[in-house]
Biotite code that builds the C-alpha atoms (Angstrom):
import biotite.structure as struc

atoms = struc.array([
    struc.Atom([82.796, -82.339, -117.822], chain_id="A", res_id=1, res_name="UNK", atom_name="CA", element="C"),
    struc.Atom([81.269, -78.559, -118.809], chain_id="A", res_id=2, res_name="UNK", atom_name="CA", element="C"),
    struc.Atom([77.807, -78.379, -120.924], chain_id="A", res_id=3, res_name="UNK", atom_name="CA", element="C"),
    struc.Atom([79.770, -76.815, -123.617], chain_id="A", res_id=4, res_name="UNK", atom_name="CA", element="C"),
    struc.Atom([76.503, -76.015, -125.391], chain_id="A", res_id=5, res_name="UNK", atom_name="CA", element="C"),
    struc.Atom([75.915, -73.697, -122.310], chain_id="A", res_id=6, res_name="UNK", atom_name="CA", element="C"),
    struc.Atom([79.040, -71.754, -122.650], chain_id="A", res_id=7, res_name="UNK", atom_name="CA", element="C"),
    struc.Atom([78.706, -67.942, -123.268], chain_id="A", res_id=8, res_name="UNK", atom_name="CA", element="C"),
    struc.Atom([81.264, -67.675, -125.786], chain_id="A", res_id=9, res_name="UNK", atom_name="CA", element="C"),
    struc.Atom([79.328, -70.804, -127.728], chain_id="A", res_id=10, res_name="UNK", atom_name="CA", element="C"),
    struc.Atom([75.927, -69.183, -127.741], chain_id="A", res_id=11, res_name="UNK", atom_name="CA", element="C"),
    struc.Atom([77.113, -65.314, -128.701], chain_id="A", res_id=12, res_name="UNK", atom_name="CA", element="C"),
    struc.Atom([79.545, -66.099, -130.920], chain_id="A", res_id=13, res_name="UNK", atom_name="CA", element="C"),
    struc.Atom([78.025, -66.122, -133.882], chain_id="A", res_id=14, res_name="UNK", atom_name="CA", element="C"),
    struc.Atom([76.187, -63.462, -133.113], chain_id="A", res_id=15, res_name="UNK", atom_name="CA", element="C"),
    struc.Atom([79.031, -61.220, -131.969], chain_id="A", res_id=16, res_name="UNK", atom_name="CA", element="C"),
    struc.Atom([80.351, -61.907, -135.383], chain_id="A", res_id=17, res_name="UNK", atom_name="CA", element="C"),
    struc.Atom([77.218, -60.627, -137.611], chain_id="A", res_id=18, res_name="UNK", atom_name="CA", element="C"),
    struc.Atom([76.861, -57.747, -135.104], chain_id="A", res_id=19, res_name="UNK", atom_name="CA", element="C"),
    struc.Atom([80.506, -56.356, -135.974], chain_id="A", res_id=20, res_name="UNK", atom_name="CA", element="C"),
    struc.Atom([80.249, -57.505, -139.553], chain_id="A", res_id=21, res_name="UNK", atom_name="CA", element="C"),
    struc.Atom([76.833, -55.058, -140.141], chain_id="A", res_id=22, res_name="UNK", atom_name="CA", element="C"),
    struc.Atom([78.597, -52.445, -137.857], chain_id="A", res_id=23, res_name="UNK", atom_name="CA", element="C"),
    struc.Atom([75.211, -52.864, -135.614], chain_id="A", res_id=24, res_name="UNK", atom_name="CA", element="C"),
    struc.Atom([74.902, -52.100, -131.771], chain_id="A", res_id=25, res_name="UNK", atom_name="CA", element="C"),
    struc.Atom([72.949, -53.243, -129.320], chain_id="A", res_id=26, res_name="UNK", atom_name="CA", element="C"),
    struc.Atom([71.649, -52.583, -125.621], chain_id="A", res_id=27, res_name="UNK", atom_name="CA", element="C"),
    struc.Atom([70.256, -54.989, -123.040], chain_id="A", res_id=28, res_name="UNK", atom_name="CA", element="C"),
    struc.Atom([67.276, -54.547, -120.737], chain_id="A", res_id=29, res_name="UNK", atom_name="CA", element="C"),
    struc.Atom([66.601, -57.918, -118.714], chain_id="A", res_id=30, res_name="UNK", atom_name="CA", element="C"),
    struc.Atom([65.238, -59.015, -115.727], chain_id="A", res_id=31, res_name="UNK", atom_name="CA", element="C"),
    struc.Atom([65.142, -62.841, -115.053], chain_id="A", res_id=32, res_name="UNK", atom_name="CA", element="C"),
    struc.Atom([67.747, -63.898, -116.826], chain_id="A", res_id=33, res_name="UNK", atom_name="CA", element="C"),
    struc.Atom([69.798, -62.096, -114.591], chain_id="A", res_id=34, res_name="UNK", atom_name="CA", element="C"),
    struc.Atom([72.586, -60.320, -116.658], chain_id="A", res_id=35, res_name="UNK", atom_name="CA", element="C"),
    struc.Atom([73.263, -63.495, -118.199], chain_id="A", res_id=36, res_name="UNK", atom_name="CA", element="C"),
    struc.Atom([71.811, -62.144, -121.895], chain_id="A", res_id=37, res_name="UNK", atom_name="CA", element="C"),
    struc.Atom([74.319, -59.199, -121.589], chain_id="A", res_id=38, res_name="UNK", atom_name="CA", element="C"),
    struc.Atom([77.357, -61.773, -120.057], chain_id="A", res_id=39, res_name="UNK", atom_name="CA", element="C"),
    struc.Atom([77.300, -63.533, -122.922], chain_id="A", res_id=40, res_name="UNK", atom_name="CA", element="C"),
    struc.Atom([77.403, -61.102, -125.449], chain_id="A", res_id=41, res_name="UNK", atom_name="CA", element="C"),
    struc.Atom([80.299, -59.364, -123.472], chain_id="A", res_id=42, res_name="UNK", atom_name="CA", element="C"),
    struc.Atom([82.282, -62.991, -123.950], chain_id="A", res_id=43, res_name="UNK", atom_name="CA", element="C"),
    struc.Atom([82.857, -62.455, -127.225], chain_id="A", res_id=44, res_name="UNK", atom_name="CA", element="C"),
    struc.Atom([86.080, -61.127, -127.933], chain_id="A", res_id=45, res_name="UNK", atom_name="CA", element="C"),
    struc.Atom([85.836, -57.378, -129.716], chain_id="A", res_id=46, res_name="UNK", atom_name="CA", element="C"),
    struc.Atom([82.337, -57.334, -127.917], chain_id="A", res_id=47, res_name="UNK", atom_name="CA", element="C"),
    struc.Atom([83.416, -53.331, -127.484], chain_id="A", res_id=48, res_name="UNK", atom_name="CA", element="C"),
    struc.Atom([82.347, -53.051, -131.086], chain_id="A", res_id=49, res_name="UNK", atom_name="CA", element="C"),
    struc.Atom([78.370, -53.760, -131.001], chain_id="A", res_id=50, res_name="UNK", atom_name="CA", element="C"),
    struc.Atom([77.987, -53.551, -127.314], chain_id="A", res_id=51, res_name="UNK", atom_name="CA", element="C"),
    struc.Atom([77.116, -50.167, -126.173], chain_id="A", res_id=52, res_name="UNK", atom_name="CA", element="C"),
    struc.Atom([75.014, -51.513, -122.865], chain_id="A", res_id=53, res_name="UNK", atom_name="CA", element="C"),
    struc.Atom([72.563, -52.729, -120.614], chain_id="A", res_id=54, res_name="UNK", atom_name="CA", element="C"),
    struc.Atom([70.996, -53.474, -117.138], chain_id="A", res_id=55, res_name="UNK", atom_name="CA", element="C"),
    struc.Atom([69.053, -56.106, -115.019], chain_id="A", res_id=56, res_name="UNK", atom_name="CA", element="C"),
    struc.Atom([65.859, -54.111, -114.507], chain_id="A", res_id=57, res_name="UNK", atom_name="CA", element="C"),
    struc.Atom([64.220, -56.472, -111.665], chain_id="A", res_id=58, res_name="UNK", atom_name="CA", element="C"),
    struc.Atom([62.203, -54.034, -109.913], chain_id="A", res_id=59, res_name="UNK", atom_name="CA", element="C"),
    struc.Atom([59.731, -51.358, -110.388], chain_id="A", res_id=60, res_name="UNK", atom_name="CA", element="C"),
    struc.Atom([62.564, -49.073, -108.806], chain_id="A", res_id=61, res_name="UNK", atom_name="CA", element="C"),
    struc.Atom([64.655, -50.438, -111.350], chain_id="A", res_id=62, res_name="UNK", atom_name="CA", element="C"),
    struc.Atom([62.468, -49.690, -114.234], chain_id="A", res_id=63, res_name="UNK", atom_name="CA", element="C"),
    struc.Atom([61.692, -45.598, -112.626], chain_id="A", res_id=64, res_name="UNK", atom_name="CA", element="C"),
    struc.Atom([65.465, -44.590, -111.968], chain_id="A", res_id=65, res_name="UNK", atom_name="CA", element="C"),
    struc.Atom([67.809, -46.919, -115.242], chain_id="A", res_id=66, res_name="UNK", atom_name="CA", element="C"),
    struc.Atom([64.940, -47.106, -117.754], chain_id="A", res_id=67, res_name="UNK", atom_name="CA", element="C"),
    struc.Atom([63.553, -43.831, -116.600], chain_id="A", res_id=68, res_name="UNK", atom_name="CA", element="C"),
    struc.Atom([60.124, -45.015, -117.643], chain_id="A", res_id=69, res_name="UNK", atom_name="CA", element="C"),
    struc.Atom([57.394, -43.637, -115.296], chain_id="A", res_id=70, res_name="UNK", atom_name="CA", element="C"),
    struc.Atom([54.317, -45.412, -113.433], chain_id="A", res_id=71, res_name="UNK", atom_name="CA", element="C"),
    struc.Atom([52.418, -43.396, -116.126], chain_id="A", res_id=72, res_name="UNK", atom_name="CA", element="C"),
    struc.Atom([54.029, -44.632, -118.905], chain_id="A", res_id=73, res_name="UNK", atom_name="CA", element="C"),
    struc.Atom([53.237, -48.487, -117.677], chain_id="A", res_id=74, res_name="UNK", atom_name="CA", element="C"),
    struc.Atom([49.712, -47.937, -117.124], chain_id="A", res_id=75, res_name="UNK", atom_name="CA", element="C"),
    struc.Atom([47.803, -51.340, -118.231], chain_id="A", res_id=76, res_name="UNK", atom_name="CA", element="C"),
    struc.Atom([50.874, -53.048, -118.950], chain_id="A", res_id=77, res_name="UNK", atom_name="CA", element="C"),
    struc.Atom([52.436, -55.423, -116.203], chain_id="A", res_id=78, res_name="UNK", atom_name="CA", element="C"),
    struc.Atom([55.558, -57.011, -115.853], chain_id="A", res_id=79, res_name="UNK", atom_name="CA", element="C"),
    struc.Atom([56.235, -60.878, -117.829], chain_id="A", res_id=80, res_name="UNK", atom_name="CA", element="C"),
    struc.Atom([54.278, -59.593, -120.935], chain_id="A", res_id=81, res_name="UNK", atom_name="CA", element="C"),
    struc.Atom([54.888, -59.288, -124.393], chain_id="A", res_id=82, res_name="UNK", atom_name="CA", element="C"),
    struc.Atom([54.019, -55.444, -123.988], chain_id="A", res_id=83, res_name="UNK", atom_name="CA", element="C"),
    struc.Atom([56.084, -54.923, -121.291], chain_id="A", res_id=84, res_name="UNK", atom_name="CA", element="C"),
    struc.Atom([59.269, -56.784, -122.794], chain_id="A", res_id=85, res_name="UNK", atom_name="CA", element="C"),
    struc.Atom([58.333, -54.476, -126.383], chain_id="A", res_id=86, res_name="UNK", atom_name="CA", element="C"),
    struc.Atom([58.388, -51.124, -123.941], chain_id="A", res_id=87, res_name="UNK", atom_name="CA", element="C"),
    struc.Atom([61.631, -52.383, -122.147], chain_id="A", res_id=88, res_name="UNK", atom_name="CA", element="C"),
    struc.Atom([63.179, -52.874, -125.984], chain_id="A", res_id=89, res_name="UNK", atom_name="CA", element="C"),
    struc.Atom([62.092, -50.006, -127.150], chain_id="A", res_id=90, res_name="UNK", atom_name="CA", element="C"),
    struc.Atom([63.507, -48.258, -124.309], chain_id="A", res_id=91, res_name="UNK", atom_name="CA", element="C"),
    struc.Atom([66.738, -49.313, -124.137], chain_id="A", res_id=92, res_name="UNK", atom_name="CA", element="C"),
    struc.Atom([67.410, -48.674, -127.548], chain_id="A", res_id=93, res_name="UNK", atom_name="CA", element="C"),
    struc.Atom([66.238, -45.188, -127.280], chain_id="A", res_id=94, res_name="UNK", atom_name="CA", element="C"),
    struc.Atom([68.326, -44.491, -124.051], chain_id="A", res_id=95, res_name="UNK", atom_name="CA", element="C"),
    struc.Atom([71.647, -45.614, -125.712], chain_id="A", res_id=96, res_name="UNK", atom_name="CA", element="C"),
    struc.Atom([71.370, -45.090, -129.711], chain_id="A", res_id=97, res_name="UNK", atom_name="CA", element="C"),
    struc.Atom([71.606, -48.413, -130.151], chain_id="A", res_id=98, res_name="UNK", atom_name="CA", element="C"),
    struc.Atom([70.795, -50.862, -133.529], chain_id="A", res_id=99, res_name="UNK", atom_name="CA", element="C"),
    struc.Atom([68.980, -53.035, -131.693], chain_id="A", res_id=100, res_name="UNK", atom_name="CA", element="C"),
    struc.Atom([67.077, -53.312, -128.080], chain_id="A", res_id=101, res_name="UNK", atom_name="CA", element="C"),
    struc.Atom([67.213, -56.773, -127.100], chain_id="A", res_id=102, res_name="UNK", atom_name="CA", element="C"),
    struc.Atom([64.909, -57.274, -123.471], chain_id="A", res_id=103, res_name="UNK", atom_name="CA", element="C"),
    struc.Atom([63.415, -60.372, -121.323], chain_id="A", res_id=104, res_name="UNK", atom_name="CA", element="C"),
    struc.Atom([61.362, -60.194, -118.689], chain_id="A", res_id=105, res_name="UNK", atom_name="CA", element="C"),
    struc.Atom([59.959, -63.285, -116.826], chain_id="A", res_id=106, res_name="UNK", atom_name="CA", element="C"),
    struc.Atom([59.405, -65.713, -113.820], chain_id="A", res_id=107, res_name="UNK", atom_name="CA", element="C"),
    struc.Atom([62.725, -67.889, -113.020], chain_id="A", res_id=108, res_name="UNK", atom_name="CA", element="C"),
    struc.Atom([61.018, -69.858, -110.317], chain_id="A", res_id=109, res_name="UNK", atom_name="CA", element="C"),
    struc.Atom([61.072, -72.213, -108.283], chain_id="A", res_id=110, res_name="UNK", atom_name="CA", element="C"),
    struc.Atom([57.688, -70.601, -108.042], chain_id="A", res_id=111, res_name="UNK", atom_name="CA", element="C"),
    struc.Atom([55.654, -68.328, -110.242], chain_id="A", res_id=112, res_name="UNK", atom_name="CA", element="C"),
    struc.Atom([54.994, -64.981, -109.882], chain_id="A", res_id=113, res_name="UNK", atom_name="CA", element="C"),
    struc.Atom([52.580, -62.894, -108.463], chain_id="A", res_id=114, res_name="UNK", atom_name="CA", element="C"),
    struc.Atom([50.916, -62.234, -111.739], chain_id="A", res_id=115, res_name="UNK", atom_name="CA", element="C"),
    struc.Atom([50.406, -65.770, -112.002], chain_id="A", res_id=116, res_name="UNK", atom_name="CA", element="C"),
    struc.Atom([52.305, -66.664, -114.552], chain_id="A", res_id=117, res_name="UNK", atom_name="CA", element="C"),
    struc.Atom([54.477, -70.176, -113.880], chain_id="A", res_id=118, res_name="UNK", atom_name="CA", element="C"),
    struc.Atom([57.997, -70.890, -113.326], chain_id="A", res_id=119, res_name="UNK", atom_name="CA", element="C"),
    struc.Atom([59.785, -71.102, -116.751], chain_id="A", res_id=120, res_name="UNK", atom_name="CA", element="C"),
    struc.Atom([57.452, -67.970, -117.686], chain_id="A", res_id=121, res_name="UNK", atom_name="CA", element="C"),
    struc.Atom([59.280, -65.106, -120.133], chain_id="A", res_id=122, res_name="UNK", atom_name="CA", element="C"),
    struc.Atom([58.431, -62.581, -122.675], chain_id="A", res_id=123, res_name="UNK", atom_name="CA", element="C"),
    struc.Atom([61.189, -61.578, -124.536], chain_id="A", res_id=124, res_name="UNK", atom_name="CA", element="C"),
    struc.Atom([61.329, -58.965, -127.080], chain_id="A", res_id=125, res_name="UNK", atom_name="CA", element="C"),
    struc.Atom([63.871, -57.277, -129.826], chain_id="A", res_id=126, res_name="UNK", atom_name="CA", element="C"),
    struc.Atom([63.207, -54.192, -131.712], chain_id="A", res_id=127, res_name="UNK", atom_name="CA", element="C"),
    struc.Atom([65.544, -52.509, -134.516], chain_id="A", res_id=128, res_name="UNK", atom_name="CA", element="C"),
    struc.Atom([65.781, -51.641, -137.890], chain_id="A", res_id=129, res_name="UNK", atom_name="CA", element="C"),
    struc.Atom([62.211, -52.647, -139.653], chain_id="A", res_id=130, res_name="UNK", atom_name="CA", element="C"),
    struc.Atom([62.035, -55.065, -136.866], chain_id="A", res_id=131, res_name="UNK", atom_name="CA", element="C"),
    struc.Atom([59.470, -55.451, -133.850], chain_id="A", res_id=132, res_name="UNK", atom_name="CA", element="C"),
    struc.Atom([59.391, -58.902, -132.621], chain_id="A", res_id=133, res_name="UNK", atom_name="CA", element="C"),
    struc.Atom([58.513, -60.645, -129.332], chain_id="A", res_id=134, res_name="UNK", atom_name="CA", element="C"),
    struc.Atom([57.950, -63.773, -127.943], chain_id="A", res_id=135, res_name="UNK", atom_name="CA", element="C"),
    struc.Atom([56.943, -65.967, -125.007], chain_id="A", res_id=136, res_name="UNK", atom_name="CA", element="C"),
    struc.Atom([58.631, -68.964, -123.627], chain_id="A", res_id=137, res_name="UNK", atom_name="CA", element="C"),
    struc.Atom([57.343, -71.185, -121.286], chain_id="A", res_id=138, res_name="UNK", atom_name="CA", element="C"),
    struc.Atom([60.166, -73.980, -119.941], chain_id="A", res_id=139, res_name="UNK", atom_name="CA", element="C"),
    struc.Atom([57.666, -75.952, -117.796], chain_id="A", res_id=140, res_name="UNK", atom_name="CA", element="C"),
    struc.Atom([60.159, -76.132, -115.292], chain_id="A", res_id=141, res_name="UNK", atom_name="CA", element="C"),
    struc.Atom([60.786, -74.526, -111.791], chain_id="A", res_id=142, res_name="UNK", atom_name="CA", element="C"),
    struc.Atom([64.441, -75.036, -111.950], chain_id="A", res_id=143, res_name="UNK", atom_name="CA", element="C"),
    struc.Atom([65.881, -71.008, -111.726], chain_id="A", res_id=144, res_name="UNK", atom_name="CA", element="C"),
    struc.Atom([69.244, -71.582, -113.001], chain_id="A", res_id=145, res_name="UNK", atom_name="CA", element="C"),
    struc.Atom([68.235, -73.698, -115.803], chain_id="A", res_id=146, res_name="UNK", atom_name="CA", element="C"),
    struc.Atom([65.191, -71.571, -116.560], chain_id="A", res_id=147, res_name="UNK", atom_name="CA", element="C"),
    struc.Atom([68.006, -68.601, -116.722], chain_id="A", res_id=148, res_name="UNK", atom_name="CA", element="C"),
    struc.Atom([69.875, -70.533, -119.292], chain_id="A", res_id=149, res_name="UNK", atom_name="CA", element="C"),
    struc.Atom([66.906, -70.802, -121.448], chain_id="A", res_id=150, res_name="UNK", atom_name="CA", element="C"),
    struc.Atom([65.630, -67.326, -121.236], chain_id="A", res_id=151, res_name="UNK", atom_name="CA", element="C"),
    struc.Atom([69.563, -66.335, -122.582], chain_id="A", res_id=152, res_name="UNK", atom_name="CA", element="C"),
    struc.Atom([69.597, -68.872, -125.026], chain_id="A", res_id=153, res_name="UNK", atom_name="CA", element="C"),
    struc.Atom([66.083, -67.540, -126.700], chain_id="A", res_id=154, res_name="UNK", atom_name="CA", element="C"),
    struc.Atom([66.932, -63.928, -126.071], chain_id="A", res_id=155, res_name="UNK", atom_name="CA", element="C"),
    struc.Atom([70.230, -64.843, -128.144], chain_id="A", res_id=156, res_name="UNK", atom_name="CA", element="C"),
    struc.Atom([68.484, -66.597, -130.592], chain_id="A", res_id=157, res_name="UNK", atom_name="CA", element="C"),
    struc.Atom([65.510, -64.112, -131.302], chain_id="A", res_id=158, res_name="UNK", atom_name="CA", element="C"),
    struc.Atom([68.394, -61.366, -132.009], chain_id="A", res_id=159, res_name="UNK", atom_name="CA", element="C"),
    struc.Atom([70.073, -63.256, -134.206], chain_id="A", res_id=160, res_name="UNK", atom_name="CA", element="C"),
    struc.Atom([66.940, -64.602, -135.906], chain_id="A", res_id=161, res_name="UNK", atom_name="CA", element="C"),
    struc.Atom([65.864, -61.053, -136.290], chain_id="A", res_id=162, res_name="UNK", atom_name="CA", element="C"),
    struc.Atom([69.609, -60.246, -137.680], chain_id="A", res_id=163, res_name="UNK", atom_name="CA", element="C"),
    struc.Atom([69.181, -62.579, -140.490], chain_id="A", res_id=164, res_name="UNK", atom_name="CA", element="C"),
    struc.Atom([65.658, -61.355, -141.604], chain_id="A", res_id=165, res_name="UNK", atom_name="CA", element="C"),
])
């Protein structure tokens, strides 16, 4: 039987619903999670209406040529951080006139990485109207798939947590 509570429809939903209600966009800049944040608010029927964009920026190549952020522009700020998920946000938002900037960046596992942060590691971030927010999760576990899930769910939930501020 499916983990219904897993389902991308069942964790955007709501969300889709309060994005289209306000007339509010948003863009998507993740990493770990693998394009799973941006999958599941593309589930949601009418998702054409507050979803303008996004991309799995999982390499420094990445970051250069679809954020267009420089090696400058990083300078004391390294990937899985609270600064660096802010900067992807912030980004993202800028690059597509969006609402809202909704990013993640992290460490899936089965093993850390090579800043030493643990499996289960990410640092997710949303920035919009009045709002500047991020966060860090740590799953304490080195399963990647599930550690995916998790990072999706909290990017999902910090959005709509920062929606209904």
């Amino acid at each position: 039987m499916a983990d219904h509570t897993n389902t991308l429809t069942t964790m955007a939903s709501s969300l889709g619903a309060l994005l289209k209600e306000r007339k509010e966009t948003v863009g998507v800049s993740e990493s770990s999670a693998g394009g799973l944040i941006s999958a599941a608010l593309l589930a949601v029927p009418g998702a054409s209406a507050y979803f303008l964009g996004g991309g799995v920026i999982y390499t420094q190549a990445a970051r250069r040529a679809l954020l267009r952020v420089p090696d400058e522009s990083v300078a004391g700020i390294r990937s899985s951080t609270e600064a660096y998920a802010l900067l992807k946000a912030r980004t993202i938002r800028q690059l597509l006139g969006t609402t809202w900037g909704l990013s993640e960046t992290g460490a899936t596992g089965p093993t850390g990485n090579r800043y030493g942060d643990a499996a289960g590691h990410a640092c997710i971030a949303v920035i919009g109207p009045s709002v500047e927010r991020a966060i860090t999760l740590e799953t304490g576990d080195a399963d990647r798939e599930r550690n995916m899930w998790a990072f999706t769910r909290a990017a999902l939930a910090l959005l709509e947590d920062a929606l209904r501020k």
